[in-house]
C-alpha positions in Angstrom: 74.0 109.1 90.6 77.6 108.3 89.5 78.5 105.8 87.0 80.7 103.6 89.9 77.5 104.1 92.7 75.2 102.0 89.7 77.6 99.6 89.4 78.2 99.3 92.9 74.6 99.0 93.2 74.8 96.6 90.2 77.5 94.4 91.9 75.0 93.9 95.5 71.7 93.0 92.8 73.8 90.2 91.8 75.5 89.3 94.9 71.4 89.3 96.5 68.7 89.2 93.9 65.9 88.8 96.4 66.9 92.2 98.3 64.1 94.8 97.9 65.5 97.8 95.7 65.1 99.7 98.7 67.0 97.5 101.1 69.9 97.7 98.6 70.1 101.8 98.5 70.3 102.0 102.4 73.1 99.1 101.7 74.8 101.2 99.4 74.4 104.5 101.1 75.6 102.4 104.3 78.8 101.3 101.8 79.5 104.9 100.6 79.2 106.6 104.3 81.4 103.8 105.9 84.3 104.8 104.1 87.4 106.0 106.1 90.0 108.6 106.0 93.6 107.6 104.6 95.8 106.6 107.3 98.7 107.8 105.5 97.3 111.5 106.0 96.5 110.7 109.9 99.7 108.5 110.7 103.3 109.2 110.8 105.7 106.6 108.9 105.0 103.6 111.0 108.2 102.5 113.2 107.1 99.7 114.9 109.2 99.6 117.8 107.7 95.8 118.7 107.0 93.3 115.6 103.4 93.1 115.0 100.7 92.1 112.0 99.8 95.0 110.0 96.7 94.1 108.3 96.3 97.1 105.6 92.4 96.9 104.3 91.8 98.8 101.2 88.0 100.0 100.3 84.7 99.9 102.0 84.1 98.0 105.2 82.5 94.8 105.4 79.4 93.7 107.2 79.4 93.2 110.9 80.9 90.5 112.1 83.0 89.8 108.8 86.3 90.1 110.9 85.1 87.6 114.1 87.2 84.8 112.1 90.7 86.4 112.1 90.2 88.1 115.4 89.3 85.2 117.2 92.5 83.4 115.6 94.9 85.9 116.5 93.5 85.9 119.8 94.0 82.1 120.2 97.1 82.0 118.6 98.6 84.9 120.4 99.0 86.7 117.2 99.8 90.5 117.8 97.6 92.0 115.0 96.5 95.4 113.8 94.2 96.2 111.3 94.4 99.2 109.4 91.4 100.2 107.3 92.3 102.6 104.4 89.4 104.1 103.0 87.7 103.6 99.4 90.8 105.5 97.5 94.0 103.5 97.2 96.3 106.8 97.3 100.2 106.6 96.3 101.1 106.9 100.2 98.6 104.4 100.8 100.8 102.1 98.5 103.8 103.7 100.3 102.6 102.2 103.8 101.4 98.7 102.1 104.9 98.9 101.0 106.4 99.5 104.5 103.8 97.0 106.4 104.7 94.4 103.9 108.2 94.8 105.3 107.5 94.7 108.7 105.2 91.6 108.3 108.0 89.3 106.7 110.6 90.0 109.7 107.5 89.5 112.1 106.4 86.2 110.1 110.1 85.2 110.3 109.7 85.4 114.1 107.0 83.4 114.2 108.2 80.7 112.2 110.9 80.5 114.7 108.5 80.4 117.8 105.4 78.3 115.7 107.2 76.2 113.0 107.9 76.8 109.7 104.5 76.0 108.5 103.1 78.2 111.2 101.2 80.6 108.4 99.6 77.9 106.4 98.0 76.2 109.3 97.1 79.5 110.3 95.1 80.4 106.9 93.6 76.9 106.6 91.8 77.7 109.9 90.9 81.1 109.0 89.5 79.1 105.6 87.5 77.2 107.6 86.3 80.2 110.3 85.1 82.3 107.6 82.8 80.5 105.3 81.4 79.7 108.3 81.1 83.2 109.2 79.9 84.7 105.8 77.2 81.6 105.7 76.0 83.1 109.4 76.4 86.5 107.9 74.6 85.8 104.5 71.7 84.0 106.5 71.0 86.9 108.6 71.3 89.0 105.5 68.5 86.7 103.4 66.4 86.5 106.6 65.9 90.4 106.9 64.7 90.3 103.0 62.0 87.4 103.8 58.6 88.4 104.3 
């Protein structure tokens, strides 16, 4: 066993100290298999020919349903969103494309201000606030009810 797959292992303990030692391995197996392959290595530059969100997500994914929140919300607000997930290794032309989505996103978010008001982004993050503690309670109480007895 590596030194980062203890503390990995370490970091869930804490995070669920009721979980069986066995529930957390198949977590962190789950966690070390769900990584995916750099986009950067997959993608050309990205050219967006129409403005959208690039979401760039860096490590492993997160549980199901962890992303209902902001999808829902871009849904409603008729957001055009893409998220990218990058894998566990944050690679220099990973950095590169944060670099170029980062770009994209502040001309795109200056559209928006234009089309939802200027405070468009904060009223857009104080819902997602809300929508995802809600969430990650749902999440964490279906979590805790599959280490009950």
């Amino acid at each position: 066993m590596k030194k980062s797959d203890s503390h990995s292992a370490e970091s869930i303990r804490k995070m669920y100290p009721n979980t069986s030692t066995h529930l957390l391995w198949i977590g962190l197996l789950l966690c070390l298999t769900s990584c995916k392959p750099d986009p950067a290595k997959t993608q050309s530059s990205p050219k967006p020919t129409t403005l959208c969100w690039k979401d760039l997500r860096y490590g492993e994914l997160p549980p199901m349903g962890a992303y209902d929140a902001i999808d829902s919300l871009v849904k409603r607000w008729n957001l055009c969103y893409e998220r990218i997930e990058t894998g566990c290794e944050v690679t220099d032309s990973i950095e590169n494309l944060k670099k170029q989505y980062e770009s994209a996103n502040t001309i795109y978010f200056k559209s928006l201000e234009k089309k939802l008001g200027r405070n468009w982004k904060q009223q857009f993050d104080q819902e997602l606030q809300t929508l995802d503690s809600m969430n990650w309670m749902k999440i964490k109480h279906e979590i805790d009810s599959l280490n009950t007895p």
